[in-house]
N, C-alpha and C positions, 0 to 999 in steps of 0.2 A: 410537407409530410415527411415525417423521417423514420422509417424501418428499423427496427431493432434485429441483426440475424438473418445470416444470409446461407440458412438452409431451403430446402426446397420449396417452406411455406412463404418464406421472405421474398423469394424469386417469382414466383407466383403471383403473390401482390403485387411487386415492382412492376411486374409485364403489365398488368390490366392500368395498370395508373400510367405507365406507360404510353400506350397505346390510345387511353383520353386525352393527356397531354395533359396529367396532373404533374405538378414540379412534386420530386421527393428527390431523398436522398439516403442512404444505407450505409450503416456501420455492420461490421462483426467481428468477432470479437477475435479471431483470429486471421493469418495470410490465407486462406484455405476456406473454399466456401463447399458447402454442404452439410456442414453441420453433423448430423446422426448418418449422416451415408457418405462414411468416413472410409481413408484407406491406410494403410502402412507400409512403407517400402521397406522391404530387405535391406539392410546393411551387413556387410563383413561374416558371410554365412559362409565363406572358401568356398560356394558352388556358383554354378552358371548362374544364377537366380537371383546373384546381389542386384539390385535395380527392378526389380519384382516387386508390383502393389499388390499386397493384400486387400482385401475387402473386411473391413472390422467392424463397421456399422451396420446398416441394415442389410439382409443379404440379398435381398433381391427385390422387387416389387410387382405388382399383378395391375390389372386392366380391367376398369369396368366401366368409367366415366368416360360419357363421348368425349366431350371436349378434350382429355387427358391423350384421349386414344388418338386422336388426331397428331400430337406432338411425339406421341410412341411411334409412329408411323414415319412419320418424318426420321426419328432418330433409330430406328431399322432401316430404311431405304439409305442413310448417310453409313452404316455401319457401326455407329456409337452403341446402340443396345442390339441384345440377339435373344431369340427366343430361346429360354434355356430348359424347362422340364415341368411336365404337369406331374409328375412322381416321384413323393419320396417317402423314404424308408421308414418306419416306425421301429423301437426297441425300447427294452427296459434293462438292465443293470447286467444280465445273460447273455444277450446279444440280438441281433436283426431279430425281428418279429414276423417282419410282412411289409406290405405297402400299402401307400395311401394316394388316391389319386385326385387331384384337384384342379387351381383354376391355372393356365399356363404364368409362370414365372419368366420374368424378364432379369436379364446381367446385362453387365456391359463391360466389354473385350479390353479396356484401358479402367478398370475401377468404377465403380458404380458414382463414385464422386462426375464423373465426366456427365454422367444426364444434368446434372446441376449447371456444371460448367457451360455445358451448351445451351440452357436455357435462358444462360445467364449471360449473351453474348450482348454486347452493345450498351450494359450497365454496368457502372461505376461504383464500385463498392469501393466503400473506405475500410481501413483495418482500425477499430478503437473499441472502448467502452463507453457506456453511459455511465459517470462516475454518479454516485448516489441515488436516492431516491427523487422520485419525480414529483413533484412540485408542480399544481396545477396554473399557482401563480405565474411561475417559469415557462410554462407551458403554451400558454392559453392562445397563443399566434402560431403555434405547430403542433398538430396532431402527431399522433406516437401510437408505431403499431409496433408491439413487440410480439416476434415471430419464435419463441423459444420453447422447453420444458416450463411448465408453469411454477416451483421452487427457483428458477432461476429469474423469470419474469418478475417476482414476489419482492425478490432483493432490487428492483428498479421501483415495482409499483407493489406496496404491499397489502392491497385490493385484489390482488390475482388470485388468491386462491379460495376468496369465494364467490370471482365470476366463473374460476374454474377447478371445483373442489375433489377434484380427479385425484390416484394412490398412483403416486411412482416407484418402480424399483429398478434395483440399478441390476446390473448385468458388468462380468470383466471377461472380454475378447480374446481369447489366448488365440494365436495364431503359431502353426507349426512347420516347418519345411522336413523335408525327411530326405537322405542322399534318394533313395529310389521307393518308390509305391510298395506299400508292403498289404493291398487291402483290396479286395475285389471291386470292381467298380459300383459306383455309386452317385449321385448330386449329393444330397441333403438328408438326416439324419434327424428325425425328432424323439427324445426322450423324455418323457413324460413321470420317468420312474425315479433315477436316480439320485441324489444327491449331490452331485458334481456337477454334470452338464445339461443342458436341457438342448441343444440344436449342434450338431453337426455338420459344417459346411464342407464340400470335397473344392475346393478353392482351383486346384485346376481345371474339374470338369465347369466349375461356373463362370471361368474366364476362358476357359476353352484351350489353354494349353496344356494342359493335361502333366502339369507339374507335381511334385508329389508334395501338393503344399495343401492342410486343409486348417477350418478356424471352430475353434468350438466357445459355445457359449454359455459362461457358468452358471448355475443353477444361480440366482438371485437373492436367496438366501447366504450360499456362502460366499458370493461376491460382498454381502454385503461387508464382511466380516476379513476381508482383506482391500477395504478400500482405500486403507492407509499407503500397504505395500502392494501394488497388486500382483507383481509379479512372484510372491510369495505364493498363490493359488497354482502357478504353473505343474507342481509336481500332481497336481489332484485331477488336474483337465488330462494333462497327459496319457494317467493311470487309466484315467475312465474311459478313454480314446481308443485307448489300445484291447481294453478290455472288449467293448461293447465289436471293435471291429479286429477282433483277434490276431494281433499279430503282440511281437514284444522289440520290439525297435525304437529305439530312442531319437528324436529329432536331432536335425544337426542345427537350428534355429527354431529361437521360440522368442516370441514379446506379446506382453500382456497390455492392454487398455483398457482401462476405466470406464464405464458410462455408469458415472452416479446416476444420473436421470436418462435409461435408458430409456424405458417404453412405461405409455399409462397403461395402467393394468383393467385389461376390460371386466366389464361389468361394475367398471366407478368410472367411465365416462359415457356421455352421453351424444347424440346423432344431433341434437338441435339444443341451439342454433350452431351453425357450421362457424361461428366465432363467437365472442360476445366484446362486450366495453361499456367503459364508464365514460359517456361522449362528453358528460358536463366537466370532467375532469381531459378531458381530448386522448383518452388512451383507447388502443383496441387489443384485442390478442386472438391469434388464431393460431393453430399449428394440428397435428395429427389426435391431437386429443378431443379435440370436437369430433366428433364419430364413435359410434358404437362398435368399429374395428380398426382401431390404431393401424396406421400404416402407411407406405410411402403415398400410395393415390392421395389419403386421407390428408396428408400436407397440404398436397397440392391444390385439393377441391376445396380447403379452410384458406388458404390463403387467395386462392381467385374467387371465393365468396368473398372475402372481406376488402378485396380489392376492389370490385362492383359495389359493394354497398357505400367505400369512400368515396367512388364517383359520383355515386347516387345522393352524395349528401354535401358535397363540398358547396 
């Protein structure tokens, strides 16, 4: 069996095939496993904070799935994740609105990439690609589950987008340090309104050292439109930053990141099946877009489904 993608749905699978004592094996596509719950370190900022992860992918993750909750448990009593806030702020283009209260959000104190890492202990991931299209000829003696954005899966297998006909948009990360906090406390930021940014992260209250470092996530639309340069968007996330949380202070560090294929956009994907594939062709695909609410759990619970249905059928 060989896994494609060693974000959290990849890992997920690995364990359950794992733990039958199915042989596979896992590429990805880069040194850095996590995929979409990605981090960025400071470099050359002149403050205490060079060596500082950002969190630039997903910002946190929720709990609903026993199974899931079981490994969250674990990775609370080890210190890796912490509970971090069932509230955050709502605003539109004027400033804070009010609050919103929800289901508890989960961080982790070393980057959110480290829930990956630790789940991912004891398995051997290679660093590579699948060079071209997949060939069932080629195939036909190893199954292929490819764990990714489904446009990216498409350039392996280009069947994938109508076993999973889901709308991606992409999102650019701006991440900001600041010499000191110029903003009354806060976690998380949702704007709904503007044309700039749509979420707000306070990056020290979600790592917990209370650095004046937070990450905002551009409206999707005009990420779109600087996907070439992305760092060209920086002066507009800024603006809206400072706007929505009134102060006028300019960062002393900022870098932008790309997720062409951030997130499927709900209401174009669907809860069932929690994966799908073409078996006569030996492909599978699972990842967060199976569900009716994209999300880290939603990885998770797509890829230990489709890891129980390979044991189930080997």
């Amino acid at each position: 069996m060989l896994i494609v993608g060693a974000g959290i749905t990849g890992i997920a699978c690995a364990r359950v095939l794992r733990t039958h004592g199915v042989p596979f094996r896992i590429i990805n596509k880069g040194k850095k496993l996590g995929g979409r719950m990605a981090a960025k370190v400071v470099r050359d900022s002149g403050t205490e904070f060079d060596g500082r992860v950002f969190d630039i992918g997903a910002s946190y993750f929720t709990v609903s799935d026993p199974e899931f909750q079981v490994h969250v448990q674990d990775m609370l009593d080890l210190g890796i994740v912490t509970e971090w806030t069932d509230t955050f702020h709502v605003a539109d283009d004027t400033g804070i609105l009010g609050v919103k209260v929800g289901p508890m959000r989960y961080s982790a104190p070393k980057g959110i990439r480290s829930v990956v890492e630790y789940l991912a202990q004891g398995l051997e991931v290679s660093e590579g690609e699948f060079e071209g299209e997949i060939d069932s000829r080629d195939v036909a003696d190893e199954r292929i589950a490819l764990c990714m954005p489904t446009p990216q899966a498409a350039k392996i297998f280009p069947r994938a987008t109508e076993l999973n006909p889901c709308v991606w948009e992409p999102v650019i990360a701006v991440s900001m340090l600041f010499a000191e906090q110029h903003w009354q406390d806060f976690d998380g930021i949702f704007d709904n309104s503007t044309s700039a940014v749509t979420w707000i992260a306070n990056d020290g209250s979600r790592r917990g050292d209370r650095a004046p470092a937070l990450v905002a996530h551009v409206h999707p639309v005009l990420s779109s439109q600087h996907l070439v340069d992305p760092s060209a968007v920086i002066p507009f996330a800024v603006s809206a930053v400072a706007k929505i949380l009134d102060f006028d202070q300019e960062p002393v560090w900022t870098s932008a990141h790309r997720w062409t294929f951030a997130k499927p956009v709900e209401g174009t994907t669907r809860s069932e099946p929690l994966f799908n594939a073409a078996p006569e062709e030996g492909v599978f695909m699972a990842g967060d877009s199976f569900s009716d609410r994209p999300r880290v759990e939603a990885g998770w619970i797509s890829g230990t489904a489709l890891g129980k249905h390979l044991v189930g059928t080997r």
